[in-house]
C-alpha angles and dihedrals in degrees: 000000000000120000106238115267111245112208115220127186125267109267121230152134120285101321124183114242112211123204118211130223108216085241086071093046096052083041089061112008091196087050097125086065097064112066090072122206095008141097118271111187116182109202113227090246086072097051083054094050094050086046091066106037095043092084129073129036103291112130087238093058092068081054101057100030083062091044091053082047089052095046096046090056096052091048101045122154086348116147122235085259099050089044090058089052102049133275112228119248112228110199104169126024095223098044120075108258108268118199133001144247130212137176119229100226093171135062126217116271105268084235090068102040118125103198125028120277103232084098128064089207085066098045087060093054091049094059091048091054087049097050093051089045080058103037104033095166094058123074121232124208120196101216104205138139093201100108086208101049079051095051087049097045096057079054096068094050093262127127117246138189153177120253104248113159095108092045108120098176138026098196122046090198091069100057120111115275098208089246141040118214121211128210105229126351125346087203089054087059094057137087100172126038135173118191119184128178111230123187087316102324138111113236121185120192102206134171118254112258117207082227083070099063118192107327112186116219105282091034116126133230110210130178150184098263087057091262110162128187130161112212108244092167137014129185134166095284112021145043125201124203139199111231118237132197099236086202095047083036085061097037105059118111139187130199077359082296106136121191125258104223140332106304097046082049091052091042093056096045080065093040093049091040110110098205087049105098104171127032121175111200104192114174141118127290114296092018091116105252095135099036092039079054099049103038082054090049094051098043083044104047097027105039114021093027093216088140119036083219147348127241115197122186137155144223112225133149106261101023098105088049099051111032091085105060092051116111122240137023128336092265088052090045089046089043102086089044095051095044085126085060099056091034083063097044081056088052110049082050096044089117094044105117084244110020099192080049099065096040095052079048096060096026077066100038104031115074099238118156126189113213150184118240087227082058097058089039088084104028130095103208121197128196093357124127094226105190110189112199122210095025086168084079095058123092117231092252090048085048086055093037090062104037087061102064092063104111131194120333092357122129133208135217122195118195128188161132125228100197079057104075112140097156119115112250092014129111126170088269097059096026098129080227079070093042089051089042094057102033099053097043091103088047110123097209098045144071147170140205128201106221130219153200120025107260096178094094138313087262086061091049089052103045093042083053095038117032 
């Protein structure tokens, strides 16, 4: 018979022990594996949080419900004891653990505590402020992305921080735009071009021309003299572009829906682009991004029969909770949350002889299905154009949650708006629309286009520059 295996803590210089909020947990439910070769501690307050809100059919109970699993299997058999000094987080079988993990069981004694205890933030910070009064040589990190538990954290003399792991970007205003746009003439600025014809279409081989930057594949180069190519490669050296008719470019239409300018023109040759299988429109209020997308589903799915249905659903703060207490059935319930939806259909039918006519027309023809996201979490869907509206709201975990559910001949269509974040814990930088934005830019079979300009009216212009 073995003796039984006692599991000691990985032994190291100084480390900093960081202490997790449960916000950060349901942001990135794999969240504890990420702080490498450091301490995470998660205070018993958390595991209670995540307790409560891990039943039911909000999006962030998912969530919780796969960061108690996680924990559960790091921690294992472990004793209470074993489990105050660490438990050691195995990432890789065939790599030594690296790191522990250990849950807080006791609180701090309510004659040391610094805050009041009504609020389990404070709590938290309470037993942080314990643990560093018994262990002055160690450093202790509150984890949080609650701006305010931060703010009162500090307060208290500990260190705080956002939960950046995930975060691709720092600056927004860095992210691709889909397109760059030259001044002149991209030919006056080449010495060397290779042009090939390929099964119909015009292919350059270009150098690649600092002013480019960095274009992914399915970006666009775009110039002055109405030049238009579409990166197919890229190497070191050299970039090759599909040639595009800039007036056919302009001209296309679909549903009878024509584009408004360049960039809506370069957003529906991906939209319309049957290899494409995931395209990501991110732009202001009244830039296109819903009907562009629409008009491209029904002629898609209509017309051409490249999907069997679309599924439309949104991400927007509330809708989890109240859902539910809607009457009726799942697309009535659906109905007051996807207005923008019907408002588009309206308008690509405004010069029908009876609008309503031809939208409940296609509302009854077209496959069209509203659904909840907590509807397309556990489904697999194959050859359906699925089209998900507010993507800003969405973490980067949730982002990753929902794309994978998209089977066999399906697309998928991500809409959003960074300066419209009205999810709790999120910021552009760690919106999971930034974190899609950034991570499929090398995809060969996506693309994504940063939309301009507000279209809508000249009030609209005014009021998105002015207000």
């Amino acid at each position: 018979m073995h003796d039984a295996v006692t599991l000691e803590p990985i032994q190291s210089p100084r480390r900093t022990t960081y202490v997790l909020d449960s916000n950060v947990l349901i942001h990135d439910p794999n969240s504890p594996l990420n702080f490498e070769e450091n301490k995470v501690i998660i205070p018993i307050t958390v595991l209670e949080e995540l307790d409560k809100l891990k039943n039911g059919k909000q999006t962030i109970a998912a969530d919780c419900r796969q960061a108690i699993r996680l924990i559960d299997s790091i921690v294992g058999p472990a004793t209470p004891e074993e489990m105050e000094l660490g438990i050691p987080i195995s990432r890789d079988e065939k790599l030594p653990p690296q790191g522990t993990l250990s849950i807080q069981m006791h609180s701090a004694p309510a004659n040391v505590t610094t805050l009041t205890t009504d609020l389990n933030d404070n709590r938290i910070i309470n037993d942080i402020c314990h643990l560093k009064r018994e262990n002055p040589d160690d450093d202790f990190v509150l984890v949080t992305k609650d701006i305010n538990m931060r703010l009162k954290a500090r307060g208290c003399g500990l260190m705080a921080e956002d939960y950046q792991s995930d975060r691709q970007i720092d600056d927004v205003s860095l992210l691709p735009k889909g397109f760059v746009e030259l001044d002149g003439s991209l030919w006056d600025r080449l010495s060397d071009v290779q042009s090939t014809q390929l099964n119909g279409r015009t292919l350059h081989t270009i150098p690649r021309l600092e002013v480019f930057g960095h274009p992914g594949i399915n970006e666009f180069i775009i110039d002055a003299q109405d030049f238009v190519g579409r990166v197919v490669e890229t190497t070191n050296d050299t970039i090759t572009l599909e040639h595009i008719d800039r007036e056919k470019l302009l001209s296309r239409q679909a549903w009878g829906l024509q584009p408004y300018d360049i960039h809506q023109a370069l957003a529906l040759n991906l939209l319309l682009n049957p290899d494409i299988q995931l395209v990501n429109l991110n732009g202001p209020a009244g830039s296109g991004k819903t009907i562009l997308a629409l008009a491209a589903a029904i002629e898609m799915t209509v017309a051409e029969q490249h999907f069997r249905r679309i599924i439309v659903t949104r991400s927007t703060k509330g809708l989890d909770e109240d859902i539910g207490y809607l009457p009726g059935t799942e697309a009535e319930k659906m109905e007051p949350w996807l207005g923008a939806i019907t408002d588009n259909l309206e308008a690509l039918h405004s010069d029908d002889e009876s609008t309503r006519s031809s939208v409940d027309y296609i509302l009854d023809r077209v496959p069209i299905h509203f659904k909840s996201l907590n509807y397309i979490r556990g489904r697999s869907f194959q050859h359906s154009l699925i089209i998900i509206d507010e993507c800003q709201n969405l973490t980067p975990h949730q982002m990753k949650t929902i794309i994978t559910r998209a089977g066999h001949g399906s697309k998928v269509i991500c809409l959003g708006n960074l300066a419209q974040i009205d999810t709790p814990y999120l910021n552009p930088a760690s919106s999971g629309l930034t974190y899609l934005t950034q991570r499929f830019r090398d995809f060969e079979h996506g693309g994504m286009i940063q939309l301009e300009g507000v279209p809508r009216s000249a009030l609209a212009a005014f009021a998105e520059a002015n207000l």
